[in-house]
C-alpha positions, 0 to 999 in steps of 0.5 A: 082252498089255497090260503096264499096269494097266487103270483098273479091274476090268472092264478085267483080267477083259476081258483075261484072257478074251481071254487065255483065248480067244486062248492058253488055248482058241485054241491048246488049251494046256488041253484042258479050258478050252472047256467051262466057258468056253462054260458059264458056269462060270470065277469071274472075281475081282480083288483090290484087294489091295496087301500080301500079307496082304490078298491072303490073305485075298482068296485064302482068300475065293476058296477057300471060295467055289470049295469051297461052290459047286455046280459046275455054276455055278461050275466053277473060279475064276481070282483075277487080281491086277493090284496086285502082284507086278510081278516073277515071282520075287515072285509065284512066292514068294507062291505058298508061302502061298496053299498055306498058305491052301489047307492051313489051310482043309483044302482039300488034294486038293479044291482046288488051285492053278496059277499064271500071270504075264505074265513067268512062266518055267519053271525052267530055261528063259531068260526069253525062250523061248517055251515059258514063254508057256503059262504067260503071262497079262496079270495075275499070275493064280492058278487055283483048280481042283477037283481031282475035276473035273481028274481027271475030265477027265484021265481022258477025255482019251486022253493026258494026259501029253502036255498039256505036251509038245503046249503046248511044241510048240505054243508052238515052232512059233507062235514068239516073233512068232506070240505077238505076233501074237496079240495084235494087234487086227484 
């Protein structure tokens, strides 16, 4: 995945689809993600935002635009933020305020938020594992979702308890040089 900040919007968005159709769709690290890809129904959005305080309100735009689409235009939305939060821990630390956001515009239990950076690292684990790769993304990157669409996919998904454990499997047998592999161009 790149490390260095493209020139402009169209180079992240360019990258966080292939990030999404590599690793998310390719490895089916979300079981759900195919669908609205194929559809046409993921918001792809980048904030020029270099304070936090811009990068609210950018947040709280997202949230109410994801909140008053019709879903079958626009399914989920992903806010990528190539500007800020070079170091995990920053970004790991905004993401108490772009809750704030979510309560402050009553969107708790219709809208929420999931989180993926290029050295995310689950807790717990070294920064090297390869498990903490699920959740790697070529950008800071928070995913907006609606929460009624992610309990209709769960339910028809046979186990979905195990969505985690199966991307940790997945990610230990790829192994670190399979990651790097993947992101080789042909």
């Amino acid at each position: 995945m790149p490390n260095v900040l493209p020139p402009d919007s169209n180079a992240v968005i360019t990258a966080t689809r292939e990030w999404l159709e590599k690793a998310v769709i390719g490895l089916n690290l979300c079981p759900f993600a195919k669908s609205v890809h194929v559809g046409n129904r993921i918001r792809y959005a980048v904030s020029a935002a270099e304070t936090e305080e811009q990068l609210l309100i950018d947040v709280g735009s997202e949230l109410r635009m994801l909140a008053e689409a019709n879903p079958e235009s626009v399914e989920t939305a992903l806010l990528m933020i190539p500007r800020m939060f070079q170091e995990f821990l920053d970004f790991n630390a905004f993401l108490d305020a772009a809750d704030g956001c979510l309560e402050e515009l009553g969107l708790v239990g219709e809208i929420q938020i999931a989180s993926f950076h290029p050295f995310y690292q689950f807790a717990g684990t070294e920064a090297d594992e390869v498990t903490n790769c699920t959740n790697r993304s070529p950008y800071p990157t928070l995913h907006f979702l609606r929460e009624a669409s992610l309990e209709a996919a769960l339910k028809s998904y046979p186990r979905p308890e195990s969505i985690y454990e199966d991307n940790m499997a997945t990610m230990r047998r790829l192994g670190p040089e399979g990651w790097k592999r993947l992101w080789l161009k042909p």
